[in-house]
C-alpha positions as CSV (number, residue, x, y, z in Angstrom):
1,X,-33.5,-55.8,-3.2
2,X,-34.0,-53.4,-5.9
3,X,-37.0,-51.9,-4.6
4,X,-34.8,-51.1,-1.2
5,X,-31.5,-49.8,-3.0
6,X,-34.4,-47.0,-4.8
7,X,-36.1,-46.7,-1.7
8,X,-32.9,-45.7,0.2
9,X,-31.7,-43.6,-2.7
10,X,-35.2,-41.7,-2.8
11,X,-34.9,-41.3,1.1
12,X,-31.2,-40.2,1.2
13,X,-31.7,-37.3,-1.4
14,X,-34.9,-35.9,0.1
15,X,-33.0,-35.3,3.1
16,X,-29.9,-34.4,1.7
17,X,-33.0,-31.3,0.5
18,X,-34.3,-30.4,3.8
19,X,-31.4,-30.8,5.7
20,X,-29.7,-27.6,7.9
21,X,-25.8,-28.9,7.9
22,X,-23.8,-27.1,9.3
23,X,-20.8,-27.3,7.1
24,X,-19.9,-24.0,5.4
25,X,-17.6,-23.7,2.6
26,X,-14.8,-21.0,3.8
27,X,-14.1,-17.8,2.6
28,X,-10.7,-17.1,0.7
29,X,-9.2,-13.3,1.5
30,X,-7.9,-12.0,-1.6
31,X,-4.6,-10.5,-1.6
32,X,-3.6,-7.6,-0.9
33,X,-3.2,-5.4,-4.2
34,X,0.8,-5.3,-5.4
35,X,2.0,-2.2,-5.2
36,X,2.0,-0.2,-8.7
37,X,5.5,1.7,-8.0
38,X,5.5,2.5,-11.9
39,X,2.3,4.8,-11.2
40,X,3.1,6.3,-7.9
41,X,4.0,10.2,-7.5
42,X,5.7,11.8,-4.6
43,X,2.9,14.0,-3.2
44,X,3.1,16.8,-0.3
45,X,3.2,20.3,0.5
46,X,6.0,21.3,-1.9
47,X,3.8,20.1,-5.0
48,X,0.2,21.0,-3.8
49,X,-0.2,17.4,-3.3
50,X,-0.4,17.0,-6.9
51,X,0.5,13.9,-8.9
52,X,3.2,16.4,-11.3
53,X,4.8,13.6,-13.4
54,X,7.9,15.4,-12.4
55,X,7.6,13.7,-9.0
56,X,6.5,10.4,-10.7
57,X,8.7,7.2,-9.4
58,X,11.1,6.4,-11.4
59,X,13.1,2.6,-11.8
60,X,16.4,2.1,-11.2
61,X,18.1,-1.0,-10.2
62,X,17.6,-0.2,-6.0
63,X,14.3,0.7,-6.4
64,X,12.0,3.8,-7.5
65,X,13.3,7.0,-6.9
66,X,12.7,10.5,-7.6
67,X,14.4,13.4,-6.9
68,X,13.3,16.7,-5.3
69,X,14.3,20.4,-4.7
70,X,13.6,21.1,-0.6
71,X,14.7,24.2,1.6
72,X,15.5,24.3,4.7
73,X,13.6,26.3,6.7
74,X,12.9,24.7,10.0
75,X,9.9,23.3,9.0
76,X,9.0,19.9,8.4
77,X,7.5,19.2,4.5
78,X,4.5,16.7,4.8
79,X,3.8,14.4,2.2
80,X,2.8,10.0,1.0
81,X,2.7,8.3,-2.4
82,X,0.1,7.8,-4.1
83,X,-1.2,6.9,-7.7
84,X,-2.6,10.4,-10.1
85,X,-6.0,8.9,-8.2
86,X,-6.1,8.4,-4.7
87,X,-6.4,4.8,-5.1
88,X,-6.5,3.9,-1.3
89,X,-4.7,0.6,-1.7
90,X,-2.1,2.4,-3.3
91,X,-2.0,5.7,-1.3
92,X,1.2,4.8,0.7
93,X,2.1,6.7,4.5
94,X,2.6,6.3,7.9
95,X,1.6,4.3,10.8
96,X,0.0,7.3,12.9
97,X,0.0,10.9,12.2
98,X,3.2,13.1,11.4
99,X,5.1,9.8,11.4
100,X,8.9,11.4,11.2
101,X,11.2,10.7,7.8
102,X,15.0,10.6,9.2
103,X,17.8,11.2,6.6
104,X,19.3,7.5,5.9
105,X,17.0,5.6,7.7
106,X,14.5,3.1,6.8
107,X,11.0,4.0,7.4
108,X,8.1,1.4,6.4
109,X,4.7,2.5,4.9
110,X,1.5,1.2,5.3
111,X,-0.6,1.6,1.6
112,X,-4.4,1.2,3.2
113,X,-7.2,4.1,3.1
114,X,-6.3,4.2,7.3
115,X,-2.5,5.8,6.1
116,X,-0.9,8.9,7.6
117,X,1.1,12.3,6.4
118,X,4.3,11.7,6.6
119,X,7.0,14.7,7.5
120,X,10.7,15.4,6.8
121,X,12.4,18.1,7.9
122,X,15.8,18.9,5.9
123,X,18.8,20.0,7.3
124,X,20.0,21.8,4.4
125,X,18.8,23.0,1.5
126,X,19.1,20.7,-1.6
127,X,18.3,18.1,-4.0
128,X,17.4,14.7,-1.7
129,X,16.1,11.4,-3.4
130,X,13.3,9.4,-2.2
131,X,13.8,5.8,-2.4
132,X,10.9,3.8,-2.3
133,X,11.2,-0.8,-2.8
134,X,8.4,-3.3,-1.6
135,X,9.0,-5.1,2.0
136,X,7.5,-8.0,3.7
137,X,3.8,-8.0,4.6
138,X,2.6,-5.4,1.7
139,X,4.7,-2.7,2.8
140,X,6.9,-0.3,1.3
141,X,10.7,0.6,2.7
142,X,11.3,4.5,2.1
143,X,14.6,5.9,2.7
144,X,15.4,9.7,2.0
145,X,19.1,11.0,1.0
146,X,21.0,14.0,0.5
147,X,22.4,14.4,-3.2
């Protein structure tokens, strides 16, 4: 009996070698990456796209905000967020191309490589605050007002 319990054993793990199973072991999607708002600048036309910490995000209790200077001249300004590098997972704009930024409304970015420029157009010149706060499925809710 012993000879046949080490005999099966034997048998059972030189298959277990050879064998082509087809059980696979699945693959876990990582996250996407949070949103760093502490990091993020305002970038566009009306700061050469550069990451000036005078556009840097700042907390408050409704979100991140920062304030900035626009005239209006007709023309729309275009601009995202983004971190001081590119980062593409946090490089934060629109759905499609020239997506449109409407005064008091809630607009929701996409932060993936794939984002587009943004544009607001103000209707008068003056300080307006941009208001960004995380949303559901990785996005971020921006809303733009008049000081």
């Amino acid at each position: 009996m012993k000879k046949l319990i080490c005999a099966f054993t034997f048998c059972f793990a030189l298959s277990a070698c050879t064998s082509s199973g087809s059980f696979t072991i699945p693959e876990v999607m990582p996250d996407a990456p949070r949103i760093q708002f502490d990091n993020m600048f305002l970038r566009g036309v009306f700061n050469w796209w550069e990451a000036d910490p005078s556009y840097k995000f700042k907390r408050t209790g409704s979100g991140w905000i920062v304030d900035v200077e626009l005239i209006a001249d007709g023309q729309p300004y275009d601009f995202r967020l983004s971190d001081a590098k590119w980062t593409p997972s946090q490089s934060c704009g629109g759905k499609y191309k020239g997506q449109p930024v409407m005064l008091g409304a809630t607009v929701y970015l996409i932060c993936e490589q794939g984002s587009e420029n943004l544009q607001f157009t103000p209707s008068s010149t003056g300080k307006y605050r941009f208001t960004v706060s995380p949303a559901s499925a990785g996005e971020v809710a921006l809303v733009v007002n008049k000081l």
